[in-house]
N, C-alpha and C positions, 0 to 999 in steps of 0.2 A: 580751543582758543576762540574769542569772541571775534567773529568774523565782523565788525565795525575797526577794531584794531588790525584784523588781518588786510580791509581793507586800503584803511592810512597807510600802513608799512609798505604796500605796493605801489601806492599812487605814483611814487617819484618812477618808477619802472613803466609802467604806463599811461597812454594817451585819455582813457577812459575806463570808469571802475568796473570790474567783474560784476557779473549780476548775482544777487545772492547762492543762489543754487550752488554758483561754482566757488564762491568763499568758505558756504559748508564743506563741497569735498577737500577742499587745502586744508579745513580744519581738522576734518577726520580722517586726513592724509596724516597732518600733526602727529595726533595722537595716537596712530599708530606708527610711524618712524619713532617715535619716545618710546612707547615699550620694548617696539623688537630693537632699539637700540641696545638699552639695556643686557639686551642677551647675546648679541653679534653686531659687528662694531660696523653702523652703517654709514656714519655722518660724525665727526669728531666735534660737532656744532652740536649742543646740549641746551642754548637757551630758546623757547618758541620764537620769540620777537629777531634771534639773527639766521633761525632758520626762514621766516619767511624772506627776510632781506636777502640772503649771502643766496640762499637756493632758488625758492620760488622766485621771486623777485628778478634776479640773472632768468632766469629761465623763461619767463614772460617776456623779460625784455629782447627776449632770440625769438618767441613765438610772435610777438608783435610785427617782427622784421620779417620771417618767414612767410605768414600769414596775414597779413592788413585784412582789419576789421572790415572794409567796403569790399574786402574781395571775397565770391560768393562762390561756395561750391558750386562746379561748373554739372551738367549733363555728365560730360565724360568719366571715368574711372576714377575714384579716391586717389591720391598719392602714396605713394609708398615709402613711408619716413623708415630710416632706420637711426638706432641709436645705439651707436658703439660703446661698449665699457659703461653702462646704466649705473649701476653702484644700486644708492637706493634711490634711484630714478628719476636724473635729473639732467638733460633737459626734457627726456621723453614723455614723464605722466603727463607735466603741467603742460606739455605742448599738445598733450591729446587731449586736458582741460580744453587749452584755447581752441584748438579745430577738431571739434568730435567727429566731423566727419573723415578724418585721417586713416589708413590703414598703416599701425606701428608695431615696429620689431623693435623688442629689447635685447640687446646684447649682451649679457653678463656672465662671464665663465663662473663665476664663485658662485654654487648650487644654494647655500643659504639667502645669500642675495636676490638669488632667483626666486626663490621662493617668497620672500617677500613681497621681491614685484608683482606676482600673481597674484598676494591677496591684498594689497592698494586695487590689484585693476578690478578684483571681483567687490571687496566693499563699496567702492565707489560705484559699482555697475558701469565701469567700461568697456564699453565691445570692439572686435578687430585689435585685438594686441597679443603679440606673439611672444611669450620669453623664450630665448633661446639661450642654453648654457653651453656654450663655446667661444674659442678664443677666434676675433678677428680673422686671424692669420690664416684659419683654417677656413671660415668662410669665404676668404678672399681667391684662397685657392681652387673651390670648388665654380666649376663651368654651369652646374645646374642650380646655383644659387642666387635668386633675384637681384636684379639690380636695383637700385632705390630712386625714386625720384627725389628725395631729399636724405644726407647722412649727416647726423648731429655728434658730435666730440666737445666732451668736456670732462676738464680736470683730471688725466688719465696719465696716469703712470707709462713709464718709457714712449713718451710723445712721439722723438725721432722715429720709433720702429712702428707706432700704430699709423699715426697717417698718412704716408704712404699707399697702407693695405686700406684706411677705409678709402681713400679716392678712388680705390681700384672698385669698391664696391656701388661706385654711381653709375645707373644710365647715363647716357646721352642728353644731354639738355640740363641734369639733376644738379641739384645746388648742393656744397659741403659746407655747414655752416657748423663755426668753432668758437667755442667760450673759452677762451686762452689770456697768460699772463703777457704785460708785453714784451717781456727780455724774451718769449717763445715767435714773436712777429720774423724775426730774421731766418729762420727754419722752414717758411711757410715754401718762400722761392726755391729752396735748394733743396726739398723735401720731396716737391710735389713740380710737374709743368702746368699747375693749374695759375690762374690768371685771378690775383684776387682785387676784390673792389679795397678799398681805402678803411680799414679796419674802424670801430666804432665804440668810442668808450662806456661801456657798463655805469650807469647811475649810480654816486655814491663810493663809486673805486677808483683811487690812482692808481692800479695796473692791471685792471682787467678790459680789456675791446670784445667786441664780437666782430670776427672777422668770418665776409663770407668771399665764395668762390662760384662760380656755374661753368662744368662742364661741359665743353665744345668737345 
């Protein structure tokens, strides 16, 4: 896809344009989601112009919030993002677009999916990303498994039962940020004791917010 149009279709999502380098890899993100779509079903989204909107687009718009452009990797340790239920990898790739310096876990039990994710992060040459094919549940339960300075959720099948288990998978201080519908805002309170900020409507959607949280 001509990253001048990949560009346009982002603008309303963010504050200032991607620099080219990174509109190529969304391109050749593209075009590979289209083929292995074809063969295992990643993205029920088939045209490129509502893939960048509905995915990339959402997805930027949560790395934008995450990560502000004037904020600079510090000295200290990379963060540790994790991303629950990846699917075919969204919010996590385009959030490791926006901060390469990130150290990110993808989450996806479905082995073909996984496999996927692997070769988006090798075509693209992204470094520090971990797929892991396992369910939540299971990682939430384990003692000797990282905690995250940031967990990202979106669009993920039986909502009630996952978030809960991913809150459980934040450090101390770590943010859960969530690309959710908003008939799903009232679940947030009674789900979780986390404390969320004032949820934020997604560019272009009557009912999608990004709602975030940070961990005391």
């Amino acid at each position: 896809m001509d990253i001048a149009k990949i560009a346009v279709l982002l603008d309303p999502f963010l504050e200032q344009s991607l620099p080219p380098s990174t509109l190529d890899k969304i391109s050749m993100y593209i075009d590979l989601l289209l083929r292995w779509n074809a063969r295992i079903n990643l993205t029920s989204i088939r045209h490129p112009e509502e893939i960048v909107t509905r995915h990339f687009g959402e997805s930027f718009f949560l790395a934008r919030h995450l990560f502000p452009v004037t904020s600079e990797p510090g000295a200290s340790r990379p963060p540790l993002v994790l991303d629950v239920g990846s699917g075919a990898g969204f919010p996590g790739l385009p959030l490791k677009l926006w901060a390469p310096h990130i150290h990110l876990t993808l989450v996806e039990s479905n082995h073909k999916k996984g496999a996927f994710l692997r070769e988006v992060a090798r075509a693209l040459k992204l470094t520090n990303i971990n797929v892991i094919a396992d369910r939540v549940e299971t990682l939430a339960a384990r003692t000797d498994f990282p905690r995250a300075d940031v967990v990202t959720l979106r669009a993920i099948e039986h909502f009630e039962t996952i978030l809960p288990q991913a809150a459980t998978l934040l450090a101390p201080g770590g943010t859960l940020a969530l690309l959710i519908g908003v008939a799903q805002l009232p679940h947030l309170t009674t789900l979780t004791t986390l404390k969320w900020q004032p949820p934020i409507p997604v560019p272009q959607s009557h009912a999608r917010v990004l709602s975030i949280s940070v961990h005391t």
